[in-house]
N, CA, C and O atoms as CSV, one atom per row, in Angstrom:
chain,resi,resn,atom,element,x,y,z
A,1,UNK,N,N,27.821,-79.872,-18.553
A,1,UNK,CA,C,27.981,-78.493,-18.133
A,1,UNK,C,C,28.499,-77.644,-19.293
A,1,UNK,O,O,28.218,-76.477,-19.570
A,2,UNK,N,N,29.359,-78.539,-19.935
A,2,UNK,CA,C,29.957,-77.149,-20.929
A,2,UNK,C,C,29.064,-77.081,-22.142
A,2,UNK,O,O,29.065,-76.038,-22.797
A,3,UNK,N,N,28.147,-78.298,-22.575
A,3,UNK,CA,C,26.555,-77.785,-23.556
A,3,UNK,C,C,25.820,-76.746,-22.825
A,3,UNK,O,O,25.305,-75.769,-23.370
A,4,UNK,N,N,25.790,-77.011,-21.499
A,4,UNK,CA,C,24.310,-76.099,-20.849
A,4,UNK,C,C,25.186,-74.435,-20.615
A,4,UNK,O,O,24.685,-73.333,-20.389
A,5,UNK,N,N,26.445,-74.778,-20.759
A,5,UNK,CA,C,27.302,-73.252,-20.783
A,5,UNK,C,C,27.014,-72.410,-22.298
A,5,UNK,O,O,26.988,-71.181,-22.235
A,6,UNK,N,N,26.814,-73.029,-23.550
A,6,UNK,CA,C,26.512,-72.565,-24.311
A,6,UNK,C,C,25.009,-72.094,-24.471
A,6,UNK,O,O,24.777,-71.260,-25.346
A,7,UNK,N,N,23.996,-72.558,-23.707
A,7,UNK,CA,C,22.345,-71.805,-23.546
A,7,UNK,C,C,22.212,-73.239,-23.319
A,7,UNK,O,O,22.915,-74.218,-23.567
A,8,UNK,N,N,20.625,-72.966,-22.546
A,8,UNK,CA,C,19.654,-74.048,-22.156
A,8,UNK,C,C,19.846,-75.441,-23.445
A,8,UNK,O,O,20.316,-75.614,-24.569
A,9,UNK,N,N,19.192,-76.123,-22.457
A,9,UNK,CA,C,18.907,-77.102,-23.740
A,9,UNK,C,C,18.079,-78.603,-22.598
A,9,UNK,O,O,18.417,-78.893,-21.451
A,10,UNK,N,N,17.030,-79.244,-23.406
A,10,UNK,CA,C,16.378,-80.243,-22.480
A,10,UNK,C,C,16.718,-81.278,-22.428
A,10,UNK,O,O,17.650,-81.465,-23.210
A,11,UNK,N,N,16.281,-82.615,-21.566
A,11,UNK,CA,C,17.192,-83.858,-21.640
A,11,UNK,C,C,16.969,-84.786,-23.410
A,11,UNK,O,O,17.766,-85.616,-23.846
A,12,UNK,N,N,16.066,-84.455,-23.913
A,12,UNK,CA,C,16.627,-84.714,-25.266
A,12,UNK,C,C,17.558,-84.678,-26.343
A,12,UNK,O,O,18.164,-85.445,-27.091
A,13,UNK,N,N,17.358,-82.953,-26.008
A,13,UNK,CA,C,18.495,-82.014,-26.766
A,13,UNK,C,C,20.106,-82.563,-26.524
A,13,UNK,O,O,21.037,-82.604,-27.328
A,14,UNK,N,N,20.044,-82.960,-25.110
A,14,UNK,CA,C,21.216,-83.507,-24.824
A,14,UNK,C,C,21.827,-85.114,-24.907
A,14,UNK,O,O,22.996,-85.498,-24.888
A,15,UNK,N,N,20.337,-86.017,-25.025
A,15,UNK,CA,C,20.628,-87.308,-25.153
A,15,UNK,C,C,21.614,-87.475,-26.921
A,15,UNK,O,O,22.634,-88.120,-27.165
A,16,UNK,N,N,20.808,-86.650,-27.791
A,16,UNK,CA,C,21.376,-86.621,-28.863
A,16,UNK,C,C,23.054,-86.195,-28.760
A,16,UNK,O,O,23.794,-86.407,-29.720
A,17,UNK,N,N,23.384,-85.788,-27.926
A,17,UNK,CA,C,24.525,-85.509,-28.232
A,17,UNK,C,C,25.742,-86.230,-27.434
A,17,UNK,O,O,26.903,-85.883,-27.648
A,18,UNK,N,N,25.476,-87.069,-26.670
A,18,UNK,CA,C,26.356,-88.041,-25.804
A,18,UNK,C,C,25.295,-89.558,-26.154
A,18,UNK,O,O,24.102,-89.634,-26.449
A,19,UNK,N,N,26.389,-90.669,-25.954
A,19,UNK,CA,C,26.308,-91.919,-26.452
A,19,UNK,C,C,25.678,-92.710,-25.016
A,19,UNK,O,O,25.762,-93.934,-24.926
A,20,UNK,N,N,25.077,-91.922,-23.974
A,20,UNK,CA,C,24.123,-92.395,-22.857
A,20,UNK,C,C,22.602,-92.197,-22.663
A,20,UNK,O,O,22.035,-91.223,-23.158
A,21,UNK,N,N,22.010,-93.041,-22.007
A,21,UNK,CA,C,20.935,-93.237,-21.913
A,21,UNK,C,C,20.138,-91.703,-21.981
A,21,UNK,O,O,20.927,-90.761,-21.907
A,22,UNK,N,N,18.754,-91.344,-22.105
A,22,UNK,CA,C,18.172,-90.246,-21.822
A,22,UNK,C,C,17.947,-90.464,-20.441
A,22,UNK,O,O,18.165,-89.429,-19.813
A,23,UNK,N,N,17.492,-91.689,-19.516
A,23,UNK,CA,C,17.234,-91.818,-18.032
A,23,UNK,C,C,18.746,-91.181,-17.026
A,23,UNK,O,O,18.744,-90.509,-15.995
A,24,UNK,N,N,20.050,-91.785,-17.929
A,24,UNK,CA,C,20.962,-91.911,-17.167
A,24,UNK,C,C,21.147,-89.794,-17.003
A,24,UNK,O,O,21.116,-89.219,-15.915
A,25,UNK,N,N,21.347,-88.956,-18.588
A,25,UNK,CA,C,21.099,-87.840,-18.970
A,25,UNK,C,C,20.328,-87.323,-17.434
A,25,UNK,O,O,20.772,-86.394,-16.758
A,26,UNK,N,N,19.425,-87.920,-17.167
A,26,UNK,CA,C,18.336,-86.743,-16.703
A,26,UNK,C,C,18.914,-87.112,-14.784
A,26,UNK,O,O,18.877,-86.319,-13.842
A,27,UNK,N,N,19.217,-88.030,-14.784
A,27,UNK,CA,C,19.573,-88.279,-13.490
A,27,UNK,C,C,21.083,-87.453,-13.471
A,27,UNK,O,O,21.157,-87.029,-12.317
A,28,UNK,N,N,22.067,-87.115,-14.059
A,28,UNK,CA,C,22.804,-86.586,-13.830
A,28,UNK,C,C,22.334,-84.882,-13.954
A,28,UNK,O,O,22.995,-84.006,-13.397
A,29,UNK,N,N,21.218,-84.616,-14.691
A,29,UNK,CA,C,21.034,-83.449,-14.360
A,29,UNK,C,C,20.223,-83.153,-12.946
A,29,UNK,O,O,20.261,-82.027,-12.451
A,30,UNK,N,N,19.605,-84.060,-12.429
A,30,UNK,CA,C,19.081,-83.576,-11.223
A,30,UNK,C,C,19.867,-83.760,-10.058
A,30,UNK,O,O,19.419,-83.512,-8.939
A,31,UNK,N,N,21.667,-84.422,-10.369
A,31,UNK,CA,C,22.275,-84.132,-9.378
A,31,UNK,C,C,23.068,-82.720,-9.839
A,31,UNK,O,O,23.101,-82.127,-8.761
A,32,UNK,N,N,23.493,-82.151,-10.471
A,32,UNK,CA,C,23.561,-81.326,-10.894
A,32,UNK,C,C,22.608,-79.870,-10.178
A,32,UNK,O,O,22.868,-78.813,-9.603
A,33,UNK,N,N,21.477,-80.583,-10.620
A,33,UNK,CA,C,20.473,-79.476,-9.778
A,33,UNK,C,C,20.208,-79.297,-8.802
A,33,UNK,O,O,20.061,-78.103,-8.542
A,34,UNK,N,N,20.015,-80.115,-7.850
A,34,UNK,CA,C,20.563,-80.456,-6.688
A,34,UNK,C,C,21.541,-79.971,-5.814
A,34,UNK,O,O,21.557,-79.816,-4.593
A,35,UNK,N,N,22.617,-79.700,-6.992
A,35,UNK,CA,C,24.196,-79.307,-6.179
A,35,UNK,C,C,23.424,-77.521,-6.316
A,35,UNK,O,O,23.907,-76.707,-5.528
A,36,UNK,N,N,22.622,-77.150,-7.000
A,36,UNK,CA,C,22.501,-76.014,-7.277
A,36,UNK,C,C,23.235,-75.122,-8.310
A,36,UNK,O,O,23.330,-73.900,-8.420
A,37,UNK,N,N,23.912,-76.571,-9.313
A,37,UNK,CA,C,24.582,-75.996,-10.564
A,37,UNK,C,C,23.664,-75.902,-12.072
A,37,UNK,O,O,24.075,-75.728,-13.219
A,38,UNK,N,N,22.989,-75.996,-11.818
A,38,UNK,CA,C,21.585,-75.948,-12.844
A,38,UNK,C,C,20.552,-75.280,-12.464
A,38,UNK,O,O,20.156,-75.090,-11.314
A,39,UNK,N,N,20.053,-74.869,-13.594
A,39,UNK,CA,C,18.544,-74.741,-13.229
A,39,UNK,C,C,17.526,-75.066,-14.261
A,39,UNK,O,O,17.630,-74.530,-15.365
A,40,UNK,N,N,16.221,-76.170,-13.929
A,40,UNK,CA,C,15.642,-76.341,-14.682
A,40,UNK,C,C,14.315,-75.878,-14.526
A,40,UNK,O,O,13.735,-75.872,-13.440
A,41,UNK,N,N,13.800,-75.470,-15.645
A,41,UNK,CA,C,12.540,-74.029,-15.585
A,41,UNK,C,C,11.545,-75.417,-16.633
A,41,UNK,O,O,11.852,-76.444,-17.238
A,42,UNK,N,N,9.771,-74.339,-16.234
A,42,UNK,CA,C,8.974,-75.635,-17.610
A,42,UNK,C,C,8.605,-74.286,-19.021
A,42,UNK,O,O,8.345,-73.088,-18.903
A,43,UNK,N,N,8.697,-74.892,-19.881
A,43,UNK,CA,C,8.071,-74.277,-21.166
A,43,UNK,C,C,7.452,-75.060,-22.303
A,43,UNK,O,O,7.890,-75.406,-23.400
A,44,UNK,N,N,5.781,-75.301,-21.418
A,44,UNK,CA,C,4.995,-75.840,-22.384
A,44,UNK,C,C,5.294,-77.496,-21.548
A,44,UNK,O,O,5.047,-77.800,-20.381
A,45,UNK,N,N,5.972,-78.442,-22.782
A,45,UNK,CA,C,6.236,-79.356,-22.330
A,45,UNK,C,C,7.836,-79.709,-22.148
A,45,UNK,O,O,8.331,-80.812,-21.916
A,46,UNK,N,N,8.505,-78.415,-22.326
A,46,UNK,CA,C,10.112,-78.715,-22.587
A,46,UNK,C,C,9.999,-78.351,-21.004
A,46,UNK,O,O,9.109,-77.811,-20.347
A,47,UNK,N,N,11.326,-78.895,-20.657
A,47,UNK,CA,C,11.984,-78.751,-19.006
A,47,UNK,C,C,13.273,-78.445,-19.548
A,47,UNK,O,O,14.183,-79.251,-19.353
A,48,UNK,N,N,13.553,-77.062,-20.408
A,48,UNK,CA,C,15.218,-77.173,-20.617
A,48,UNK,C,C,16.092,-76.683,-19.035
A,48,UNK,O,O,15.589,-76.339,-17.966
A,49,UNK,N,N,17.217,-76.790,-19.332
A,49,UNK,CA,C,18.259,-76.107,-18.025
A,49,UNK,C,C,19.292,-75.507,-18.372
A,49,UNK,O,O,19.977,-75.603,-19.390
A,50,UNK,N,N,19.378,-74.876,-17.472
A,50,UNK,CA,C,20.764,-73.703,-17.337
A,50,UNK,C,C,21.328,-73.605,-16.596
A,50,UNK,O,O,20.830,-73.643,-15.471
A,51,UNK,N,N,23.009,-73.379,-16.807
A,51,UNK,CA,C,23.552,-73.223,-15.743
A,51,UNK,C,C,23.335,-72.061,-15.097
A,51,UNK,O,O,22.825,-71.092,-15.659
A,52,UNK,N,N,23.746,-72.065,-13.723
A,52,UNK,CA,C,23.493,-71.380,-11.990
A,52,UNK,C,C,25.027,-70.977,-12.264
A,52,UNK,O,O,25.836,-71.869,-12.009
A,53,UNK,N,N,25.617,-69.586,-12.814
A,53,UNK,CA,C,26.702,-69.025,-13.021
A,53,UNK,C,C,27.251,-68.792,-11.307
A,53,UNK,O,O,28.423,-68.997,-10.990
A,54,UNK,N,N,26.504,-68.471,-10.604
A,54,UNK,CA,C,26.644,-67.861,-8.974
A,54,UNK,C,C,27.803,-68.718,-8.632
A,54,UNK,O,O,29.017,-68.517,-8.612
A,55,UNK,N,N,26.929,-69.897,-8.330
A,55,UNK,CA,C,27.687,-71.086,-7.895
A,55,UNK,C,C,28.787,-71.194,-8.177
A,55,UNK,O,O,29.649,-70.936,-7.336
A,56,UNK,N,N,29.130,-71.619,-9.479
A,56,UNK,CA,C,30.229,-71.518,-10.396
A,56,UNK,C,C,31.629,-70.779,-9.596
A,56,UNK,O,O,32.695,-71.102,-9.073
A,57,UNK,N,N,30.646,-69.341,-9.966
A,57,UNK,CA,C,31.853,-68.285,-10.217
A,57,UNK,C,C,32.512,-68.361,-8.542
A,57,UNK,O,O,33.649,-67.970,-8.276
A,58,UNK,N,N,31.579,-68.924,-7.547
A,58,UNK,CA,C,32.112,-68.924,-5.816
A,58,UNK,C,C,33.172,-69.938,-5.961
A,58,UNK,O,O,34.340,-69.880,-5.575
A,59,UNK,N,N,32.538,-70.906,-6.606
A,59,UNK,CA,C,33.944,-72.405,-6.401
A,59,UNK,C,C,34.968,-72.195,-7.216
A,59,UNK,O,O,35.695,-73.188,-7.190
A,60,UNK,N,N,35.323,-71.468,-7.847
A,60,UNK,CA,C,36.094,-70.685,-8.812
A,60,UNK,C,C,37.023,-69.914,-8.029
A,60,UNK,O,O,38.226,-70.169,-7.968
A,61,UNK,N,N,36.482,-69.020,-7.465
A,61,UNK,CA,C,36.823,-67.818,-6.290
A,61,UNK,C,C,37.254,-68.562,-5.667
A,61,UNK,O,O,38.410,-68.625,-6.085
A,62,UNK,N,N,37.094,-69.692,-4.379
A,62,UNK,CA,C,37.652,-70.567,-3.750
A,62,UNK,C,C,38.767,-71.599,-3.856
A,62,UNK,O,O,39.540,-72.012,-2.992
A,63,UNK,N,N,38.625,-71.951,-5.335
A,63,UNK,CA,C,39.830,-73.037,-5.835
A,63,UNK,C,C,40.692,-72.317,-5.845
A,63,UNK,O,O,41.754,-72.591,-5.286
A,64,UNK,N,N,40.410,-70.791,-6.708
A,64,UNK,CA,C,41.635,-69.669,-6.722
A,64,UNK,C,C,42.574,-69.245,-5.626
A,64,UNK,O,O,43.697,-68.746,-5.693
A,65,UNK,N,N,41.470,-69.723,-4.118
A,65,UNK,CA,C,42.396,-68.998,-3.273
A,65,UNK,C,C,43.254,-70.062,-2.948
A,65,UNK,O,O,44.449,-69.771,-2.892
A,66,UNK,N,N,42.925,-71.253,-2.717
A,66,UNK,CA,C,43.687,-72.699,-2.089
A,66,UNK,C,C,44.460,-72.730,-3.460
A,66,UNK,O,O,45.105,-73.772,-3.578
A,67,UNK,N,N,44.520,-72.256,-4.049
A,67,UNK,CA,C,45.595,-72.664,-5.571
A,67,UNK,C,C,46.592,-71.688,-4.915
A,67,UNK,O,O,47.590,-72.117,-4.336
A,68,UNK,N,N,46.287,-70.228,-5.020
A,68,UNK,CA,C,47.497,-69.444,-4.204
A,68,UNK,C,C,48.360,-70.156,-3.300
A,68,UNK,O,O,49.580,-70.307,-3.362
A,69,UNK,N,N,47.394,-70.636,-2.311
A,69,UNK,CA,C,47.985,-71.097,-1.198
A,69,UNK,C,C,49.079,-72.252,-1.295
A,69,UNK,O,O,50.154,-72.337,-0.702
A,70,UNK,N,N,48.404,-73.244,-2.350
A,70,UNK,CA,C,49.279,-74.086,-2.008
A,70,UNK,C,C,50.077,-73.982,-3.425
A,70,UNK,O,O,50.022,-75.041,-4.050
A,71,UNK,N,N,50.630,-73.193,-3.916
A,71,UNK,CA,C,51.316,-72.671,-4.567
A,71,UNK,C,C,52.743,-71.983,-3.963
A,71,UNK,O,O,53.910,-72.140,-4.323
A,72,UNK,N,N,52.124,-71.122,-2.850
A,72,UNK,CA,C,52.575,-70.483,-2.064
A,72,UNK,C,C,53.828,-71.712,-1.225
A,72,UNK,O,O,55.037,-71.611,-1.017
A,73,UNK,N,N,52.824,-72.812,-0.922
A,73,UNK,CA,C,53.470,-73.980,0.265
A,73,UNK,C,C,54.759,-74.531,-0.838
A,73,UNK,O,O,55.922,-74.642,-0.449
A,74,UNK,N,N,54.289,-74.868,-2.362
A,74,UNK,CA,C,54.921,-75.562,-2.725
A,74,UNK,C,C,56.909,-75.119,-3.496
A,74,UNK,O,O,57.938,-75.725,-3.791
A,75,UNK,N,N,56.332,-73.615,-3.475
A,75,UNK,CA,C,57.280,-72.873,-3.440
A,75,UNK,C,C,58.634,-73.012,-2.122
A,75,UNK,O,O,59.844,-73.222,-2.214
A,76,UNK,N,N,57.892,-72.824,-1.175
A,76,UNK,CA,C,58.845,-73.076,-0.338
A,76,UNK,C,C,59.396,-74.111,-0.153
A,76,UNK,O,O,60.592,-74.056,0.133
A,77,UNK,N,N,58.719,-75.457,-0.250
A,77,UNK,CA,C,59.045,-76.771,-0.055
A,77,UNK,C,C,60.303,-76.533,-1.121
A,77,UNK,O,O,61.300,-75.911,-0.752
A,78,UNK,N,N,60.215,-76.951,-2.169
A,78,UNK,CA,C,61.258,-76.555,-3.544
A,78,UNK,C,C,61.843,-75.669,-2.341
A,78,UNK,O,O,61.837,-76.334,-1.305
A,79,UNK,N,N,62.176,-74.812,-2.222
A,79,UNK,CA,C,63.856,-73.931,-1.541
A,79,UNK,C,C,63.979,-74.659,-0.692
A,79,UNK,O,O,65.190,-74.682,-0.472
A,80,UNK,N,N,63.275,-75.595,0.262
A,80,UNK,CA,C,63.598,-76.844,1.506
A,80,UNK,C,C,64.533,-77.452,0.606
A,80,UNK,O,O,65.742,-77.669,0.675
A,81,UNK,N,N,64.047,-77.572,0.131
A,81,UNK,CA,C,64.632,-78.946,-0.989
A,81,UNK,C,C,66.046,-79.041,-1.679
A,81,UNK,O,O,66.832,-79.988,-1.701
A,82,UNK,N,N,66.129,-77.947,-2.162
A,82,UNK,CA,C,66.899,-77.178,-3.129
A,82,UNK,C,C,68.045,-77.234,-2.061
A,82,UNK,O,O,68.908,-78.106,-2.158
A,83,UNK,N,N,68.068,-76.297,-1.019
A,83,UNK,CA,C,68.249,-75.885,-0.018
A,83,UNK,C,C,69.124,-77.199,0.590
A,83,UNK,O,O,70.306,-77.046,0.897
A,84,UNK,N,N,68.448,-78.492,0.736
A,84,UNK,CA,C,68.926,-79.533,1.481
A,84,UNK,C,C,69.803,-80.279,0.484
A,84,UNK,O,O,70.789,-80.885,0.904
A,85,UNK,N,N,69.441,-80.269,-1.073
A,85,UNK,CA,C,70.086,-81.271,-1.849
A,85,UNK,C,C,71.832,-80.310,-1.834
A,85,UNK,O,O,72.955,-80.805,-1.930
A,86,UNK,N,N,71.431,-78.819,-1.674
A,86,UNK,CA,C,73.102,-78.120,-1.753
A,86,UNK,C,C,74.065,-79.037,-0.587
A,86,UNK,O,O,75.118,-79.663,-0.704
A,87,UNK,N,N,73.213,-78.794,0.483
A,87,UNK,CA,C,73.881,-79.246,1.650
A,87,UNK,C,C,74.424,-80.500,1.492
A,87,UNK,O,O,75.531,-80.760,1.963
A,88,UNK,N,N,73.667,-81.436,0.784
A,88,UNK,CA,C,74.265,-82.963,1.098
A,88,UNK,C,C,75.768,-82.574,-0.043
A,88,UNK,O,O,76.923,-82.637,0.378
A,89,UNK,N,N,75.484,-82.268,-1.187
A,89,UNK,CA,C,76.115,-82.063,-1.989
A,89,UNK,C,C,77.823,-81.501,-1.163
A,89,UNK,O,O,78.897,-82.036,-1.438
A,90,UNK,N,N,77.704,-80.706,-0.474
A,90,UNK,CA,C,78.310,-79.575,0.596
A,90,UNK,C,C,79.208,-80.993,0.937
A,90,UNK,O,O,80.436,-81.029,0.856
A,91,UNK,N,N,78.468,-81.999,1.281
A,91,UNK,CA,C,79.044,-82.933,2.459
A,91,UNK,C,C,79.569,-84.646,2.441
A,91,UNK,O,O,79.984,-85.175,3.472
Protein backbone atom coordinates (compact mmCIF):
# COMPACT_ATOMS: atom_id res chain seq x y z
CA UNK A 1 0.00 0.00 0.00
CA UNK A 2 2.49 2.58 0.82
CA UNK A 3 4.44 1.81 -2.98
CA UNK A 4 0.93 1.97 -4.67
CA UNK A 5 0.48 5.38 -2.39
CA UNK A 6 3.33 6.81 -4.25
CA UNK A 7 1.53 6.15 -8.10
CA UNK A 8 0.50 2.95 -9.81
CA UNK A 9 2.85 0.40 -10.36
CA UNK A 10 2.28 -3.54 -11.78
CA UNK A 11 2.92 -6.88 -10.08
CA UNK A 12 6.43 -6.78 -11.46
CA UNK A 13 7.24 -3.36 -10.64
CA UNK A 14 6.52 -4.54 -7.25
CA UNK A 15 8.02 -8.10 -7.16
CA UNK A 16 11.33 -6.20 -7.61
CA UNK A 17 11.00 -4.50 -4.69
CA UNK A 18 10.01 -7.02 -1.80
CA UNK A 19 11.93 -10.40 -1.28
CA UNK A 20 8.36 -12.47 -2.24
CA UNK A 21 7.15 -14.38 -4.82
CA UNK A 22 5.49 -12.42 -7.97
CA UNK A 23 2.37 -15.21 -7.50
CA UNK A 24 2.35 -14.52 -3.73
CA UNK A 25 2.62 -10.23 -4.89
CA UNK A 26 -0.38 -10.62 -7.08
CA UNK A 27 -2.55 -12.62 -4.72
CA UNK A 28 -2.18 -10.08 -2.11
CA UNK A 29 -3.13 -7.53 -4.53
CA UNK A 30 -6.35 -9.08 -5.47
CA UNK A 31 -7.22 -9.25 -1.85
CA UNK A 32 -6.54 -5.88 -1.60
CA UNK A 33 -8.82 -5.35 -4.56
CA UNK A 34 -11.30 -7.11 -3.42
CA UNK A 35 -11.44 -5.21 -0.09
CA UNK A 36 -11.90 -2.33 -2.63
CA UNK A 37 -8.48 -0.80 -1.58
CA UNK A 38 -7.00 -0.93 -5.05
CA UNK A 39 -7.67 -0.54 -8.25
CA UNK A 40 -6.37 -2.39 -11.07
CA UNK A 41 -6.95 -0.86 -14.69
CA UNK A 42 -5.25 -2.73 -18.29
CA UNK A 43 -2.64 -0.71 -20.39
CA UNK A 44 -1.60 -2.64 -23.32
CA UNK A 45 -0.18 -5.54 -21.46
CA UNK A 46 0.60 -3.82 -18.01
CA UNK A 47 -2.30 -4.37 -15.25
CA UNK A 48 -0.72 -1.57 -12.96
CA UNK A 49 -2.86 -0.50 -9.58
CA UNK A 50 -3.82 2.19 -7.50
CA UNK A 51 -4.89 2.94 -4.53
CA UNK A 52 -8.98 3.54 -3.90
CA UNK A 53 -8.21 6.88 -1.62
CA UNK A 54 -12.34 6.77 -0.78
CA UNK A 55 -12.01 3.79 1.13
CA UNK A 56 -9.06 4.81 2.91
CA UNK A 57 -10.01 8.17 3.86
CA UNK A 58 -13.78 6.39 5.45
CA UNK A 59 -11.67 3.86 7.68
CA UNK A 60 -9.63 6.72 8.70
CA UNK A 61 -12.79 8.83 9.53
CA UNK A 62 -14.00 5.81 11.55
CA UNK A 63 -10.80 4.73 13.50
CA UNK A 64 -10.79 8.57 14.30
CA UNK A 65 -14.04 8.41 15.84
CA UNK A 66 -13.59 5.03 18.10
CA UNK A 67 -10.03 6.58 18.93
CA UNK A 68 -12.01 9.66 20.47
CA UNK A 69 -14.10 7.42 22.08
CA UNK A 70 -12.07 5.26 23.66
CA UNK A 71 -9.81 7.85 24.59
CA UNK A 72 -12.61 9.49 26.04
CA UNK A 73 -13.36 5.86 28.21
CA UNK A 74 -9.78 5.66 29.05
CA UNK A 75 -9.58 8.98 30.55
CA UNK A 76 -12.04 8.33 32.93
CA UNK A 77 -10.99 4.91 33.91
CA UNK A 78 -7.42 6.71 34.98
CA UNK A 79 -9.65 9.26 37.47
CA UNK A 80 -11.49 5.64 38.64
CA UNK A 81 -8.27 4.71 39.33
CA UNK A 82 -6.46 7.57 40.53
CA UNK A 83 -9.50 8.23 42.41
CA UNK A 84 -9.48 4.64 44.17
CA UNK A 85 -5.59 4.31 44.67
CA UNK A 86 -6.17 8.01 46.93
CA UNK A 87 -8.74 6.21 48.82
CA UNK A 88 -6.88 3.06 49.75
CA UNK A 89 -3.99 5.28 50.46
CA UNK A 90 -6.78 7.42 52.76
CA UNK A 91 -7.18 4.01 54.62
Amino acid sequence: MARLARGEATVNELTDLFEISQPAISRHLKVLEKAGLIRRSRDAQRRPATVETKPIADAVTWIERYQKLWERTYRKLDALLADELKARKRS
